[in-house]
N, CA, C and O atoms as a Tripos MOL2 file, in Angstrom:
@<TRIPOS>MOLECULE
protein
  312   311    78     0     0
PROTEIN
NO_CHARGES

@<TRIPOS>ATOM
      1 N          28.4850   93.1100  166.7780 N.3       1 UNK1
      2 CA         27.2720   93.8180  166.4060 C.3       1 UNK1
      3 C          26.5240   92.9640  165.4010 C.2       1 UNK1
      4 O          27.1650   92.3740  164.5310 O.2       1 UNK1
      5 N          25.1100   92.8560  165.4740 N.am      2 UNK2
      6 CA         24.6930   92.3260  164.2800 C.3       2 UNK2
      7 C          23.2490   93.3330  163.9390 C.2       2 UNK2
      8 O          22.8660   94.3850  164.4510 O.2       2 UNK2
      9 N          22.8180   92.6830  163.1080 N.am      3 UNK3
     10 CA         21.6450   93.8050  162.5190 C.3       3 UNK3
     11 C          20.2680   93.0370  162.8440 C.2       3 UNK3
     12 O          20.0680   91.8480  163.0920 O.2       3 UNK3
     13 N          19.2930   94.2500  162.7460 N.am      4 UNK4
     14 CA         17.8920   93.6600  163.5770 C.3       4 UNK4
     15 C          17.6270   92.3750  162.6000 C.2       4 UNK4
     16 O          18.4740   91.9960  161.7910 O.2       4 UNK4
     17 N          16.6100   91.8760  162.7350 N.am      5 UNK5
     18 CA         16.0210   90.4040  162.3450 C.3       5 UNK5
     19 C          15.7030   90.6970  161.1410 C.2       5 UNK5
     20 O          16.5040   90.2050  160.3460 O.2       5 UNK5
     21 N          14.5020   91.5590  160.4370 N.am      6 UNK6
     22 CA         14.1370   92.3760  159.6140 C.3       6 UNK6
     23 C          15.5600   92.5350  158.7350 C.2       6 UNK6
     24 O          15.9460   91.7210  157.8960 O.2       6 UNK6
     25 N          16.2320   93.7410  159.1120 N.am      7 UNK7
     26 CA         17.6550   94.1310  158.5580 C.3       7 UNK7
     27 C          18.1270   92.9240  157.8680 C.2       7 UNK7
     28 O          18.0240   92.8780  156.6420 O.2       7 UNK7
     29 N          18.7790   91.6550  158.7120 N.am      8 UNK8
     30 CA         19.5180   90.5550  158.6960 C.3       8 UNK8
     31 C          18.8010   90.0540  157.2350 C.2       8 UNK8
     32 O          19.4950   89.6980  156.2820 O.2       8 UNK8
     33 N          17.2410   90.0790  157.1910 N.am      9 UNK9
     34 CA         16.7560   89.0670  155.7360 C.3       9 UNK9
     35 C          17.1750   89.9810  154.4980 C.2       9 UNK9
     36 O          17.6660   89.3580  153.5550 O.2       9 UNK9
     37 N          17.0570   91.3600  154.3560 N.am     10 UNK10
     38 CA         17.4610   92.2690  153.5940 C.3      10 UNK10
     39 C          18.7320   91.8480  153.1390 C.2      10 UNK10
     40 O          19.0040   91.5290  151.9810 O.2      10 UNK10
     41 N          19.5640   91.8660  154.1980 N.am     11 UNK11
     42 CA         21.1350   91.8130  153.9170 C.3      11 UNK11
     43 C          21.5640   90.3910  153.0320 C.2      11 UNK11
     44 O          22.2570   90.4660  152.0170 O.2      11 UNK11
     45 N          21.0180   89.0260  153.6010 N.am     12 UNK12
     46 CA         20.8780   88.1040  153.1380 C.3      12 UNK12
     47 C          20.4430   87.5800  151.9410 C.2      12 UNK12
     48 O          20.4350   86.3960  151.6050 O.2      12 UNK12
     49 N          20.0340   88.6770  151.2420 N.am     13 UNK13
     50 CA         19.4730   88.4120  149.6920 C.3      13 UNK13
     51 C          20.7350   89.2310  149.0090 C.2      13 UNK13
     52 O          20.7790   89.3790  147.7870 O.2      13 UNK13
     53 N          21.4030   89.5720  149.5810 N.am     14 UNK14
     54 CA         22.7400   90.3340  148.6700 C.3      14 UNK14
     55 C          23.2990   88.8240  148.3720 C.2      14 UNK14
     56 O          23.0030   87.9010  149.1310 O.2      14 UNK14
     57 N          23.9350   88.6740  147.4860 N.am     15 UNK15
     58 CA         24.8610   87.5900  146.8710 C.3      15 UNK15
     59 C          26.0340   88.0590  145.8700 C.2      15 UNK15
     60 O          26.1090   88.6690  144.8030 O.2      15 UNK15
     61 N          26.8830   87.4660  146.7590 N.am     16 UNK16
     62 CA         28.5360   87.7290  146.0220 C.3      16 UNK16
     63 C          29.2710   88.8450  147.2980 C.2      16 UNK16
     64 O          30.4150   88.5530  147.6440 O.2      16 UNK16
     65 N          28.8080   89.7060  147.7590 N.am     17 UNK17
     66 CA         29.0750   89.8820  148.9130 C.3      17 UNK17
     67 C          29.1990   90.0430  150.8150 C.2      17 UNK17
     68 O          28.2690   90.6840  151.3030 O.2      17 UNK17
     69 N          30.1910   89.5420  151.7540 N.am     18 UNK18
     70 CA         29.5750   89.3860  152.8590 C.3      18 UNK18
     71 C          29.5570   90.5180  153.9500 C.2      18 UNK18
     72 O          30.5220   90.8870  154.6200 O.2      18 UNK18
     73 N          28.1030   91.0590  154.0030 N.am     19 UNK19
     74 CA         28.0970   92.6320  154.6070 C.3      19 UNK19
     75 C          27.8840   92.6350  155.9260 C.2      19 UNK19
     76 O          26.7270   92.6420  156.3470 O.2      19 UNK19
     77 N          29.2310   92.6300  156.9940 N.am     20 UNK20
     78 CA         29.4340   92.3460  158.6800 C.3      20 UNK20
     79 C          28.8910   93.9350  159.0950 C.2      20 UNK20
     80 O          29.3780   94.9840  158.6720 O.2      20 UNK20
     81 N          28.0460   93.8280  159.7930 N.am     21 UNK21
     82 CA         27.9580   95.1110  160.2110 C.3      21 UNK21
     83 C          28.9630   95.5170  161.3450 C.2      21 UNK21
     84 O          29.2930   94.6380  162.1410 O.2      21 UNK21
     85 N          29.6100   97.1140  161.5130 N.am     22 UNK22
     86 CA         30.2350   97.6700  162.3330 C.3      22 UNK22
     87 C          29.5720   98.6210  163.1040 C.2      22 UNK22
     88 O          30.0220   98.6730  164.2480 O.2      22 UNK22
     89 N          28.8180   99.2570  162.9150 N.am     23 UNK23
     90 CA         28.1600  100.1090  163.9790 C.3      23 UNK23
     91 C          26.2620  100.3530  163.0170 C.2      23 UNK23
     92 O          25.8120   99.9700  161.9380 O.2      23 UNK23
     93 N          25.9070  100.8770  163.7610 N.am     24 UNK24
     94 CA         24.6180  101.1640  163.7710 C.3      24 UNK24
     95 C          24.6060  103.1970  163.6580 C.2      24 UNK24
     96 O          24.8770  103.9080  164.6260 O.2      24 UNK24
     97 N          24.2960  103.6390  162.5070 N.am     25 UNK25
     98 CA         24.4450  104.7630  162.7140 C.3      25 UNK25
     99 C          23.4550  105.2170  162.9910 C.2      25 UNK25
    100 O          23.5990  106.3760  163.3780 O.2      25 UNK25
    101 N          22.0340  104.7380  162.9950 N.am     26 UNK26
    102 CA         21.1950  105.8680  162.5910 C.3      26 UNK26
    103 C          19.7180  105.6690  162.4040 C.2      26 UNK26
    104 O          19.6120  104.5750  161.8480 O.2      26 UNK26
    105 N          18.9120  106.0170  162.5310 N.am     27 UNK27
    106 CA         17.6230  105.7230  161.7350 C.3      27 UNK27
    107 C          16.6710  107.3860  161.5150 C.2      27 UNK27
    108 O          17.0200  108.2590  162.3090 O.2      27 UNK27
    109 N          15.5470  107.7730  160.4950 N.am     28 UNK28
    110 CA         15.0980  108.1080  160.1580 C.3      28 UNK28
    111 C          13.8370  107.7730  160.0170 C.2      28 UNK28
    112 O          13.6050  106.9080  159.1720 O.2      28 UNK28
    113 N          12.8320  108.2750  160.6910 N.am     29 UNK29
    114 CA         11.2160  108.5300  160.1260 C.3      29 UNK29
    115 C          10.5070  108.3480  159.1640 C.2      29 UNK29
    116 O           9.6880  109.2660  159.1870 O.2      29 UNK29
    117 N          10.3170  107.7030  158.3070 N.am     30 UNK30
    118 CA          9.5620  108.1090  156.8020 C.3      30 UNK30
    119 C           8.1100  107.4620  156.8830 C.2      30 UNK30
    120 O           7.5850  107.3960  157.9940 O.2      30 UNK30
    121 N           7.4710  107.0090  155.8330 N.am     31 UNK31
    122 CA          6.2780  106.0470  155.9210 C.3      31 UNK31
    123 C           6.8460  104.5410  156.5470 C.2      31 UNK31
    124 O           6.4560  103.5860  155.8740 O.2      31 UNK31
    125 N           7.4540  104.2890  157.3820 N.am     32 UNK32
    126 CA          8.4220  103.7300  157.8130 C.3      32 UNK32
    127 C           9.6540  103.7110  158.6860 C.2      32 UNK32
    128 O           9.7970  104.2910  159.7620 O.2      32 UNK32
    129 N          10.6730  102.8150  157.9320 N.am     33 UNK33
    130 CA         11.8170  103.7060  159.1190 C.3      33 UNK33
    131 C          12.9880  103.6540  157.9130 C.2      33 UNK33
    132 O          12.8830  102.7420  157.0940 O.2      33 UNK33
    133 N          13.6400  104.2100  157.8350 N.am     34 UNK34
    134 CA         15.3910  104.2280  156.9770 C.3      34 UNK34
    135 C          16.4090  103.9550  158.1600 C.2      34 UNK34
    136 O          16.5320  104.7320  159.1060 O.2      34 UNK34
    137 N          17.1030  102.8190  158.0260 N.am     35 UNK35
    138 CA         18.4580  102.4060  158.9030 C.3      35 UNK35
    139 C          19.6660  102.8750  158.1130 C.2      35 UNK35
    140 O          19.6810  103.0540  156.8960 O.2      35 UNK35
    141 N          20.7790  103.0690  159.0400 N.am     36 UNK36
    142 CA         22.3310  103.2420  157.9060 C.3      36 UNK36
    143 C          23.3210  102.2030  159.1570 C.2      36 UNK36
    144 O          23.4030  102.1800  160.3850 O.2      36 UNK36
    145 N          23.7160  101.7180  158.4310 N.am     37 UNK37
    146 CA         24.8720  100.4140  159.1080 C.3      37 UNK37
    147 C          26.1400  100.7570  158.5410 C.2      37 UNK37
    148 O          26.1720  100.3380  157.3840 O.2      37 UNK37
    149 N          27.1790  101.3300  158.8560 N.am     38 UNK38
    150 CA         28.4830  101.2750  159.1990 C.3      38 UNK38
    151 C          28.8390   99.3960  158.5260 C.2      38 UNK38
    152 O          28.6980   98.5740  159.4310 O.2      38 UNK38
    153 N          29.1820   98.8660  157.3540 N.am     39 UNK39
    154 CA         29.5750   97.6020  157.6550 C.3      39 UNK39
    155 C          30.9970   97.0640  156.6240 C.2      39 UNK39
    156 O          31.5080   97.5810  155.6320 O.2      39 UNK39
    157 N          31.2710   95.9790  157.2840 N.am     40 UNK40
    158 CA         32.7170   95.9900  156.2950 C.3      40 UNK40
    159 C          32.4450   94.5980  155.1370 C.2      40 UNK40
    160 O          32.0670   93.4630  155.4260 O.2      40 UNK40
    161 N          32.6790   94.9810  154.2120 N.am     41 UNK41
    162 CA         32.3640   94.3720  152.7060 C.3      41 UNK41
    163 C          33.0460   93.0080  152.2830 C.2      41 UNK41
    164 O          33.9330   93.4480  151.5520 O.2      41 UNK41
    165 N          33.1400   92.1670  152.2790 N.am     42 UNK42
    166 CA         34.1490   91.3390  151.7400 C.3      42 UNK42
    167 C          33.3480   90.4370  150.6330 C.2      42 UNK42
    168 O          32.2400   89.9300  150.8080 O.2      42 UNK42
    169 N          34.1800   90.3490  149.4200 N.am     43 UNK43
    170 CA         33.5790   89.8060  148.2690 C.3      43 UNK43
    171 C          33.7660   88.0670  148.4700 C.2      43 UNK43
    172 O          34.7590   87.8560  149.1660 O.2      43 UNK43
    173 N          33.4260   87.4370  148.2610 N.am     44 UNK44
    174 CA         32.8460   85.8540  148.6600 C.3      44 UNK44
    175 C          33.9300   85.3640  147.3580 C.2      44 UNK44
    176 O          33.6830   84.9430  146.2270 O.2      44 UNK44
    177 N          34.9930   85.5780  147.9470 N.am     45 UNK45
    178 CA         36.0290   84.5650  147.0980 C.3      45 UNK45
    179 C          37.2550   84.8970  147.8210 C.2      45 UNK45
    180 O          37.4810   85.9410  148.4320 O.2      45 UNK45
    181 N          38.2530   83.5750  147.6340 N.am     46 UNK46
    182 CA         39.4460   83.2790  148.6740 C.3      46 UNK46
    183 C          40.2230   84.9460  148.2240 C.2      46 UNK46
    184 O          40.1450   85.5010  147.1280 O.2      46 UNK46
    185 N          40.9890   85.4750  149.5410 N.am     47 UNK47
    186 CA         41.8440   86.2930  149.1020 C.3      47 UNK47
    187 C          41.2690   87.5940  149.2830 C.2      47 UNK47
    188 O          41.9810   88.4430  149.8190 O.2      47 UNK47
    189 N          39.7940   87.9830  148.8370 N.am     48 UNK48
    190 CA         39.5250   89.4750  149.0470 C.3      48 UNK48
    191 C          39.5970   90.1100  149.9080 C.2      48 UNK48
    192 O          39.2060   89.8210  151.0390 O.2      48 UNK48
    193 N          40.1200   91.1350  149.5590 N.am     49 UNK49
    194 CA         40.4080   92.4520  150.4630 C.3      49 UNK49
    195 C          38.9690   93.0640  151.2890 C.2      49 UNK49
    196 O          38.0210   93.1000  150.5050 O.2      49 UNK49
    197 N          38.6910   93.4430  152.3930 N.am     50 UNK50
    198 CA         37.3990   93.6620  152.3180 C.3      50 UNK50
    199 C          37.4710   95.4480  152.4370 C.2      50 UNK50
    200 O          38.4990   96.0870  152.6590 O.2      50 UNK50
    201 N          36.3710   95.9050  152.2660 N.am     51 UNK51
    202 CA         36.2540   97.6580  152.4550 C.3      51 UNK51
    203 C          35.4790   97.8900  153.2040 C.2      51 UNK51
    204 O          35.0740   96.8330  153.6880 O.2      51 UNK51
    205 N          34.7360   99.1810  153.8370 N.am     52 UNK52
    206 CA         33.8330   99.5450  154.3730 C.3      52 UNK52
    207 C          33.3840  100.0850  153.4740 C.2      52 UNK52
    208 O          33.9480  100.6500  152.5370 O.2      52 UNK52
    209 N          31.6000   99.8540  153.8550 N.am     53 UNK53
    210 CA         30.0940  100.7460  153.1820 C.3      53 UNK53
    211 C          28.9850  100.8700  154.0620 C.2      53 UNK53
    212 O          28.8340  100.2320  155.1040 O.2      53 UNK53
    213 N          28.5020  101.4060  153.7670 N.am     54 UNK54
    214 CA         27.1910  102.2580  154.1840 C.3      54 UNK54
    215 C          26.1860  101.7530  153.6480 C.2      54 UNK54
    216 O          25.9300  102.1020  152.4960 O.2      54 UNK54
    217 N          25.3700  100.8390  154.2850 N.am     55 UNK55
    218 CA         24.3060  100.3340  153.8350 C.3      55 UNK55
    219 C          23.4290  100.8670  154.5330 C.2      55 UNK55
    220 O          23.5010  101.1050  155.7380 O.2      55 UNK55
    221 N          22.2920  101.1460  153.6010 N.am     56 UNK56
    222 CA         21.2110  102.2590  153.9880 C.3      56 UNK56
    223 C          19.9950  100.8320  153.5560 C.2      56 UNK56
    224 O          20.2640  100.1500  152.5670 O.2      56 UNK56
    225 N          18.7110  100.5130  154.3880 N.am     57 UNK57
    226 CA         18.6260   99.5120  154.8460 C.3      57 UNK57
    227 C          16.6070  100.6260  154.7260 C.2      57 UNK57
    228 O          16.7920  101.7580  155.1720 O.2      57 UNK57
    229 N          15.5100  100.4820  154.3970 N.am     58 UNK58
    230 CA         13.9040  100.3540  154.3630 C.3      58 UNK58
    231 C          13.5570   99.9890  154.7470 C.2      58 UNK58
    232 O          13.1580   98.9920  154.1440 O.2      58 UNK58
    233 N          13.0340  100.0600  156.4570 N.am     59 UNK59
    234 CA         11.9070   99.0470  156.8590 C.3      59 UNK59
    235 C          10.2780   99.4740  156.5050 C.2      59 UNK59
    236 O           9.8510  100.5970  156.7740 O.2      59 UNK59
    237 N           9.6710   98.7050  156.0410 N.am     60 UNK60
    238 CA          8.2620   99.2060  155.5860 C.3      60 UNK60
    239 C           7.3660   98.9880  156.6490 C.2      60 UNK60
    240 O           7.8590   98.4840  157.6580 O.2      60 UNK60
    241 N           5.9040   99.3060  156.6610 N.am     61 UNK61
    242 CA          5.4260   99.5650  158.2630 C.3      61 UNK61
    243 C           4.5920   98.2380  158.5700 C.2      61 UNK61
    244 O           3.8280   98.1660  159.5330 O.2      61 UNK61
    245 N           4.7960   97.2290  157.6990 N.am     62 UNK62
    246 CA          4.3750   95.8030  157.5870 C.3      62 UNK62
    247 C           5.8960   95.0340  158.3700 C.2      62 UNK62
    248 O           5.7630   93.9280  158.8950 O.2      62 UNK62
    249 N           6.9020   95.5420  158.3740 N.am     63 UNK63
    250 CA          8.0760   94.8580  159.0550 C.3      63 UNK63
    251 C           8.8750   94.2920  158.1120 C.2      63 UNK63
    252 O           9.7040   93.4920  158.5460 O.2      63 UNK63
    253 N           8.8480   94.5290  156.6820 N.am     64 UNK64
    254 CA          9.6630   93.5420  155.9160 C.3      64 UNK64
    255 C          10.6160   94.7740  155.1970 C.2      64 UNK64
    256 O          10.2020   95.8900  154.8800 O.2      64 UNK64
    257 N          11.7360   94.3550  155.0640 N.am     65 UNK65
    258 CA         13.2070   95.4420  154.9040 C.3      65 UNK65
    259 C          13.2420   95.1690  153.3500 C.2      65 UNK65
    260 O          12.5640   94.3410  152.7410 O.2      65 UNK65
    261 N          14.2090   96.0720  152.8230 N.am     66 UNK66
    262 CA         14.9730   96.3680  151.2820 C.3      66 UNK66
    263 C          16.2070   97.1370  151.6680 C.2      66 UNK66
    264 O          16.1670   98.0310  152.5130 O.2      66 UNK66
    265 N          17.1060   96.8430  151.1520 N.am     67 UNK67
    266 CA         18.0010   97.4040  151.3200 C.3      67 UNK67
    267 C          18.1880   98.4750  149.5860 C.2      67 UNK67
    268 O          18.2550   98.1970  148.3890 O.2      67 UNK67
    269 N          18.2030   99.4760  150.2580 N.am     68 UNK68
    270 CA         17.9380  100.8820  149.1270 C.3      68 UNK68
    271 C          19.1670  101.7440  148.7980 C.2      68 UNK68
    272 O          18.9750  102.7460  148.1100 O.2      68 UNK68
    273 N          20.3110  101.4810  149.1840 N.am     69 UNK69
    274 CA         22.0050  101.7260  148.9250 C.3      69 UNK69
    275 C          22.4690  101.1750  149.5410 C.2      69 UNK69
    276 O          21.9320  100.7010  150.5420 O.2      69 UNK69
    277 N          24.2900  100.9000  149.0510 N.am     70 UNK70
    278 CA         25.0740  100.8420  149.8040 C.3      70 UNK70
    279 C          26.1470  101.4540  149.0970 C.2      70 UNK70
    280 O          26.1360  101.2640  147.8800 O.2      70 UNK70
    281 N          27.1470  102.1990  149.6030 N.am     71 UNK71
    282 CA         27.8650  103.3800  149.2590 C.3      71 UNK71
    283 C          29.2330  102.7120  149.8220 C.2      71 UNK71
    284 O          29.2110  102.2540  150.9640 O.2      71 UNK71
    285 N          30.1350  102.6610  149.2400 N.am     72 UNK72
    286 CA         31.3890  102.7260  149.2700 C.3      72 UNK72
    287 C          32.3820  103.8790  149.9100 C.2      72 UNK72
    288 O          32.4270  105.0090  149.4240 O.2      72 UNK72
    289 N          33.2620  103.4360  151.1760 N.am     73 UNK73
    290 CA         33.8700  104.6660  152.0210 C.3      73 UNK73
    291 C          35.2440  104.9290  151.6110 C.2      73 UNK73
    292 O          35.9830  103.9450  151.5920 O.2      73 UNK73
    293 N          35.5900  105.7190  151.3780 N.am     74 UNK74
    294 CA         37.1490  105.5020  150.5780 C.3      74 UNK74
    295 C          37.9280  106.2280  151.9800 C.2      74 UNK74
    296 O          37.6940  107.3980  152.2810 O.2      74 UNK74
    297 N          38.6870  105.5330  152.6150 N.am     75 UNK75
    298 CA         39.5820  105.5330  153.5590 C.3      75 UNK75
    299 C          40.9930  106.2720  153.0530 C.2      75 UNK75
    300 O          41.5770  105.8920  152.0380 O.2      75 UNK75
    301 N          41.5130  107.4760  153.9590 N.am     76 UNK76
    302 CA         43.3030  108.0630  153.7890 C.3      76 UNK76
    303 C          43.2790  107.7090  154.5040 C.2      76 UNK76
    304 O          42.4340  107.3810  155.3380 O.2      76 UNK76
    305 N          44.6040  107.6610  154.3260 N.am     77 UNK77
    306 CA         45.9530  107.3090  155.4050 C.3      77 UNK77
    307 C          46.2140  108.5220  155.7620 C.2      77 UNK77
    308 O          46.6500  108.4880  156.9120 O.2      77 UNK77
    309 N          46.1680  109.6580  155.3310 N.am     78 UNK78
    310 CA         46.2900  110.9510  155.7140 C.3      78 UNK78
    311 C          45.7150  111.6470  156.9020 C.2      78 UNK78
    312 O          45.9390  112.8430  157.0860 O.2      78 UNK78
@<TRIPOS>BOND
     1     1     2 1
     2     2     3 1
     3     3     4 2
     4     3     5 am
     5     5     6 1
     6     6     7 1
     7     7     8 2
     8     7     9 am
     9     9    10 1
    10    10    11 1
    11    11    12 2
    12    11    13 am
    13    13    14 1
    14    14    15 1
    15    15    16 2
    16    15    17 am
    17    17    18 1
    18    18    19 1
    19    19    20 2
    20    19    21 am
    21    21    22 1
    22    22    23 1
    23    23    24 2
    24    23    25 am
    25    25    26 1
    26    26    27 1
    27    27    28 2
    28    27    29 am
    29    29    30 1
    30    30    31 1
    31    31    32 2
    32    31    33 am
    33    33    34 1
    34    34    35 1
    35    35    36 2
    36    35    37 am
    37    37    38 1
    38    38    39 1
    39    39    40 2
    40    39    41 am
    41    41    42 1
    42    42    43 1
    43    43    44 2
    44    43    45 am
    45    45    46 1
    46    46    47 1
    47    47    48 2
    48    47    49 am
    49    49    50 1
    50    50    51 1
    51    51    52 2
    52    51    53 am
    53    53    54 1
    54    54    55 1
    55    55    56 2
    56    55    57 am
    57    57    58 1
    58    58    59 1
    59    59    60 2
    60    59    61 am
    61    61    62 1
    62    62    63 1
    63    63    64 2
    64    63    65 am
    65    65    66 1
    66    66    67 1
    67    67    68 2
    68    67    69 am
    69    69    70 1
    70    70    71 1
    71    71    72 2
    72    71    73 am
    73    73    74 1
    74    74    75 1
    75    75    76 2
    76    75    77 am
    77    77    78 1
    78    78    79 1
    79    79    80 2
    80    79    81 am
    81    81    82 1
    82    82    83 1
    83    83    84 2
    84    83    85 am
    85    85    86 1
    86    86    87 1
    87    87    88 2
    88    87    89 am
    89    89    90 1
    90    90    91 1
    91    91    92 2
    92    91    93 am
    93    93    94 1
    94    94    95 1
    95    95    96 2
    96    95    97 am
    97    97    98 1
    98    98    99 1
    99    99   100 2
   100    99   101 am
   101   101   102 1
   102   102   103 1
   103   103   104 2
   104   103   105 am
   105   105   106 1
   106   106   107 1
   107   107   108 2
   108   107   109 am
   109   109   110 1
   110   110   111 1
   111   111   112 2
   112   111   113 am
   113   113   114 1
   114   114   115 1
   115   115   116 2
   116   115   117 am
   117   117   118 1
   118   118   119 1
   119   119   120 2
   120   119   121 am
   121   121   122 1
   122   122   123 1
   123   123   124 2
   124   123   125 am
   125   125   126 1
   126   126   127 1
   127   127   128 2
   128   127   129 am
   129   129   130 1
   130   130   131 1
   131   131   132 2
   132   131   133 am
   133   133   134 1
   134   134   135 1
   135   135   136 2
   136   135   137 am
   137   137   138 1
   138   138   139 1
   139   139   140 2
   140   139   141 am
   141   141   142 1
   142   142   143 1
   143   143   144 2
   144   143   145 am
   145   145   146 1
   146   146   147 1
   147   147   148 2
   148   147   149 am
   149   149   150 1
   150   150   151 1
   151   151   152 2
   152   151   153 am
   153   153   154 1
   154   154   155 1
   155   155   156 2
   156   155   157 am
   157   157   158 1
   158   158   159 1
   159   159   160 2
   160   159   161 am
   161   161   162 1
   162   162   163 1
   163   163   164 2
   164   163   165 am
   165   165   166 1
   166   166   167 1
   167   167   168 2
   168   167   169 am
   169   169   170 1
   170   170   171 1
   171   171   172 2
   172   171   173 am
   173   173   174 1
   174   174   175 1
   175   175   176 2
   176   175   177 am
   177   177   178 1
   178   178   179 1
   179   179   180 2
   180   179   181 am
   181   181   182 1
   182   182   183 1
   183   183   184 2
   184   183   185 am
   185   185   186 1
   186   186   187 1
   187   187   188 2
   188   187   189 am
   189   189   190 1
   190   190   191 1
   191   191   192 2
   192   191   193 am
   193   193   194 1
   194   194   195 1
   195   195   196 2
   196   195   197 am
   197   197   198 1
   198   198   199 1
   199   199   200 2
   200   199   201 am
   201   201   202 1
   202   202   203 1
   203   203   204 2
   204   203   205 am
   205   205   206 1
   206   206   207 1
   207   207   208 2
   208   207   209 am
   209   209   210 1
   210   210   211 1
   211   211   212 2
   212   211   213 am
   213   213   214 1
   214   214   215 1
   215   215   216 2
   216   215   217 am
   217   217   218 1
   218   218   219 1
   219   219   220 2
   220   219   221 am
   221   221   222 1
   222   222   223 1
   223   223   224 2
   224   223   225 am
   225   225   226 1
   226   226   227 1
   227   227   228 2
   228   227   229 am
   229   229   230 1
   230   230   231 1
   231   231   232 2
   232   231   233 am
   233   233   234 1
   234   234   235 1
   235   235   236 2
   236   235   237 am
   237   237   238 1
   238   238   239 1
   239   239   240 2
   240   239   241 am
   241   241   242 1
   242   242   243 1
   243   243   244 2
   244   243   245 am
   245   245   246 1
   246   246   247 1
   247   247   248 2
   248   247   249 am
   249   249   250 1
   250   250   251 1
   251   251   252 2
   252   251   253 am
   253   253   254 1
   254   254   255 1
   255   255   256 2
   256   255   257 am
   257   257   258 1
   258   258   259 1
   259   259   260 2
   260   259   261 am
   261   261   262 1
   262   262   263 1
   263   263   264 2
   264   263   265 am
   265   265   266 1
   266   266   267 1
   267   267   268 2
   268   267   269 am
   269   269   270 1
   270   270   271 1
   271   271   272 2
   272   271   273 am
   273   273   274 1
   274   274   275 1
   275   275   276 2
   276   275   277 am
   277   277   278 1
   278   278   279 1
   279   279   280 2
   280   279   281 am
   281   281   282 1
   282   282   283 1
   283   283   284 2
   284   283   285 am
   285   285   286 1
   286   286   287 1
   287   287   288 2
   288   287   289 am
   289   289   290 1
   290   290   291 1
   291   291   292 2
   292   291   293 am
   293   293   294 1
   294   294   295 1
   295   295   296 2
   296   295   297 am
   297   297   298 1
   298   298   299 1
   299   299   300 2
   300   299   301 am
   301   301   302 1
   302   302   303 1
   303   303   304 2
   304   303   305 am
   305   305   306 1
   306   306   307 1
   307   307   308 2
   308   307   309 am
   309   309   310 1
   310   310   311 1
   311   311   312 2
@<TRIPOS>SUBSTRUCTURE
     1 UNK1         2 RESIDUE 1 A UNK
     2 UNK2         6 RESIDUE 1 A UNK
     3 UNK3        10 RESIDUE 1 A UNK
     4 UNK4        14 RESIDUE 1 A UNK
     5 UNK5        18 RESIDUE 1 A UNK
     6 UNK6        22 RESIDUE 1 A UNK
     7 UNK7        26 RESIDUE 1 A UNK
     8 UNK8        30 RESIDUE 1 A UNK
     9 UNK9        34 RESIDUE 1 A UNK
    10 UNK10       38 RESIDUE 1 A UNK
    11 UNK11       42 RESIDUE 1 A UNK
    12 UNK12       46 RESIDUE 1 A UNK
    13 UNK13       50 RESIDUE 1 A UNK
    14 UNK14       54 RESIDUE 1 A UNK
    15 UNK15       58 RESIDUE 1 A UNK
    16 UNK16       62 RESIDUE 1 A UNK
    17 UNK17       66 RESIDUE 1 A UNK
    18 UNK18       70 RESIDUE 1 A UNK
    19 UNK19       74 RESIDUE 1 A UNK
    20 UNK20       78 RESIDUE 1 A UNK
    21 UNK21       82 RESIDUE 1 A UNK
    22 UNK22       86 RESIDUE 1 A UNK
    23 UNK23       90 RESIDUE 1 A UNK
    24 UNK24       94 RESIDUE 1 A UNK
    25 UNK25       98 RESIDUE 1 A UNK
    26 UNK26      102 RESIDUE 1 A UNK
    27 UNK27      106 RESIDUE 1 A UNK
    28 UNK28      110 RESIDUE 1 A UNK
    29 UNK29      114 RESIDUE 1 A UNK
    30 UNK30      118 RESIDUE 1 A UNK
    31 UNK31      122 RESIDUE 1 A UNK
    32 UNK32      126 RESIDUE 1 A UNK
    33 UNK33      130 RESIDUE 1 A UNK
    34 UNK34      134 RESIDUE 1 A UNK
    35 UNK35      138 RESIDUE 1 A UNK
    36 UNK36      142 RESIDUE 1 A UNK
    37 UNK37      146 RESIDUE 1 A UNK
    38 UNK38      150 RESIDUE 1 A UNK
    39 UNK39      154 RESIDUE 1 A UNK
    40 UNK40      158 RESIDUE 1 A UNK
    41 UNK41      162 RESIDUE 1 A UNK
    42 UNK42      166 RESIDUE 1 A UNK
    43 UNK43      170 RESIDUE 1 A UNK
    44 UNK44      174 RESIDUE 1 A UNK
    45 UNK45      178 RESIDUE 1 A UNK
    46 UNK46      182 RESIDUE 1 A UNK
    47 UNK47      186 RESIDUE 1 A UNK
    48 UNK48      190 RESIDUE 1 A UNK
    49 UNK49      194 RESIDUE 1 A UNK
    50 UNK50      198 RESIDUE 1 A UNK
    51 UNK51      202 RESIDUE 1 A UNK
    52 UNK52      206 RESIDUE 1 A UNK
    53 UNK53      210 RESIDUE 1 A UNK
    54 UNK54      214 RESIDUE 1 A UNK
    55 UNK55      218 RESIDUE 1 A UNK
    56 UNK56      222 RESIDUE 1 A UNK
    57 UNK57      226 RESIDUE 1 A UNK
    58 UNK58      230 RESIDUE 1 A UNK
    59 UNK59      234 RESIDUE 1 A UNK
    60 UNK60      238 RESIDUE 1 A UNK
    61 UNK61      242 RESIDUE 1 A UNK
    62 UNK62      246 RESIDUE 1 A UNK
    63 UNK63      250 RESIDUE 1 A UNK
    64 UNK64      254 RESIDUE 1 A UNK
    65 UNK65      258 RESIDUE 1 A UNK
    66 UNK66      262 RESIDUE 1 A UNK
    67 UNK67      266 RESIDUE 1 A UNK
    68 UNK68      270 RESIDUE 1 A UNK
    69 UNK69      274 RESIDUE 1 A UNK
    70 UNK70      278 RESIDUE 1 A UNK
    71 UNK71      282 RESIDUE 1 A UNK
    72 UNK72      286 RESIDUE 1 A UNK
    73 UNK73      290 RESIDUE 1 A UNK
    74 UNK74      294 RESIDUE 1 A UNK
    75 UNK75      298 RESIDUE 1 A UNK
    76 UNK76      302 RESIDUE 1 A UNK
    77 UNK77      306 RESIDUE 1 A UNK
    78 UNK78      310 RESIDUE 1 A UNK
């Protein structure tokens, strides 16, 4: 899976972490559009563990993205 073109430059200005997207959940209407990406987290140094988050992703109606959260999923084993 990867994220639209738009999405992809958003994501790419994050630094220190690398955000793989896993699914595509969603989008929303606004003066614009709101995306949510399912993606798994890994911090940009040997060894890290990676997590899943929820990156919630702004496209404005000019085409240029912000990424406006990303939320942390806390996984049971239960």
């Amino acid at each position: 899976m990867h994220y639209s073109a738009a999405d992809n430059e958003a994501v790419n200005r994050l630094t220190g972490v690398d955000y793989e997207p896993v699914a595509y959940l969603g989008s929303q209407v606004v003066s614009g559009l709101n995306h949510c990406y399912l993606a798994k987290a890994t911090v940009v140094y040997p060894g890290a563990s990676p997590r899943y988050t929820l990156v919630y992703i702004y496209e404005k109606t000019d085409g240029t993205c912000e990424i406006t959260k990303v939320s942390d999923i806390e996984l049971s084993t239960n």
